[in-house]
C-alpha positions as CSV (number, residue, x, y, z in Angstrom):
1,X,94.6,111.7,223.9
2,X,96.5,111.4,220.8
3,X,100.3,110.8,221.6
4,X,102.5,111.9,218.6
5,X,105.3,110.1,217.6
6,X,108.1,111.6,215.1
7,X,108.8,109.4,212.0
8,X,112.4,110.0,210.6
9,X,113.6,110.9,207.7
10,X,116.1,109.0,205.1
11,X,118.4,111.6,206.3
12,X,118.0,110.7,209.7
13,X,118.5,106.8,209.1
14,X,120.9,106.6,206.8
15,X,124.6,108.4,207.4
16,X,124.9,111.4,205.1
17,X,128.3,112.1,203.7
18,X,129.6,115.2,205.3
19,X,128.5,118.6,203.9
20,X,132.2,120.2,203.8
21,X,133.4,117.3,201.7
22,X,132.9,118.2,197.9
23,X,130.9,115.8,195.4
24,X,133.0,113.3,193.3
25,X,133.8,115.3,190.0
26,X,132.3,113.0,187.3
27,X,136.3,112.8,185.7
28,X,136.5,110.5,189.1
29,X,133.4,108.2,188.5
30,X,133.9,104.7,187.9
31,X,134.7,103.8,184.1
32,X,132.0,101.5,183.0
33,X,133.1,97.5,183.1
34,X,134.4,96.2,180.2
35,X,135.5,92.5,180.1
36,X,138.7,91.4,179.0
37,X,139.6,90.5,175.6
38,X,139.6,87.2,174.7
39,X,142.1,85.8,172.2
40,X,140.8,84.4,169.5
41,X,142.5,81.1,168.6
42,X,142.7,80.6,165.4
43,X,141.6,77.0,164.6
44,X,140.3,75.2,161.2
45,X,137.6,72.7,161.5
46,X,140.6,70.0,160.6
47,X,142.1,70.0,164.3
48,X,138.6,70.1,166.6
49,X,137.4,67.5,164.2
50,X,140.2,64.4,165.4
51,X,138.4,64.0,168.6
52,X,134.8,63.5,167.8
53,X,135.6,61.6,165.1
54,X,138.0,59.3,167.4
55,X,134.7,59.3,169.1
56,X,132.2,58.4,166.8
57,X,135.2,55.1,165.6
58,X,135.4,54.1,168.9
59,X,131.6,53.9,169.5
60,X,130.9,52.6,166.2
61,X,133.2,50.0,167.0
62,X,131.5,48.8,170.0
63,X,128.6,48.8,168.8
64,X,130.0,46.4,165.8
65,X,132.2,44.6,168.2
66,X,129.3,42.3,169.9
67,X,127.8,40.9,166.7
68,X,131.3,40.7,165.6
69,X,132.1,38.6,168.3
70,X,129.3,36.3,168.3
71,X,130.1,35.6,164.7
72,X,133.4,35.0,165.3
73,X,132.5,33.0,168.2
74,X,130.1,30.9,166.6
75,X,132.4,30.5,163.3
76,X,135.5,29.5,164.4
77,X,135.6,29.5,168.2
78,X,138.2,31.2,169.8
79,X,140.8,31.8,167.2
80,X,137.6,33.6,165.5
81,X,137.0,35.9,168.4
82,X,140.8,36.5,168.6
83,X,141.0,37.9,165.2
84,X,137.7,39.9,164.9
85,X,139.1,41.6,168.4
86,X,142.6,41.9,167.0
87,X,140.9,43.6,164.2
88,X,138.8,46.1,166.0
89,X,142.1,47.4,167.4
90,X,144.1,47.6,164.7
91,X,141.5,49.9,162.9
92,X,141.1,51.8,165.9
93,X,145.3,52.3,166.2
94,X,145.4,52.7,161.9
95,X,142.7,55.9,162.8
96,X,143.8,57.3,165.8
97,X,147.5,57.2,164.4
98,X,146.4,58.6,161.4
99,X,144.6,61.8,162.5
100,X,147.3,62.4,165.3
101,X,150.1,63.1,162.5
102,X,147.9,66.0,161.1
C-alpha cells in the first residue's frame, strides 16, 4: 500500500498578500536608483602635478644622496659630507617652496 502524501504549493509556503488589498499602481513603484551627482572639481594639471613631482625630487635625491656622500666623505671628510647634505636640502626647500606659491 501506497500512502499519499500532499506536496504544497508556493501559495501554501510562502504568505500571500491579501486578496482585498489592491495591487501597487505602477505611479507608486520604486523610481529606478540613480547615484548622486558628483561635482566636478575643476583642476589643471598645474596643481595635481606639485606633489608627484615633490615626489620624484625627494626620491631622486636619495638616490643621489649616498654617492654624494661617499664623495663628500672621501674628499674632504666631514666638512664635505656637511655641505653635500646641506645641499640636498636646500634644493629640496628652493623646490618645494617654489611649487607651493603656485
Amino acid at each position: 500500500m501506497t500512502s499519499y502524501q500532499h506536496e504544497p504549493t508556493n501559495e501554501e509556503l510562502w504568505a500571500q498578500p491579501p486578496a482585498d488589498r489592491p495591487a501597487p499602481a505602477p505611479s507608486q513603484a520604486m523610481a529606478p536608483y540613480s547615484p548622486p551627482a558628483i561635482p566636478a572639481v575643476a583642476q589643471s594639471a598645474h596643481t595635481a602635478r606639485p606633489d608627484r613631482m615633490s615626489f620624484v625630487i625627494a626620491i631622486i635625491s636619495l638616490g643621489v644622496a649616498i654617492p654624494l656622500t661617499a664623495i663628500g666623505l672621501g674628499m674632504a671628510g666631514l666638512p664635505g659630507l656637511i655641505i653635500v647634505w646641506v645641499g640636498l636640502v636646500l634644493l629640496n626647500a628652493v623646490f618645494g617652496a617654489s611649487h607651493r606659491q603656485h
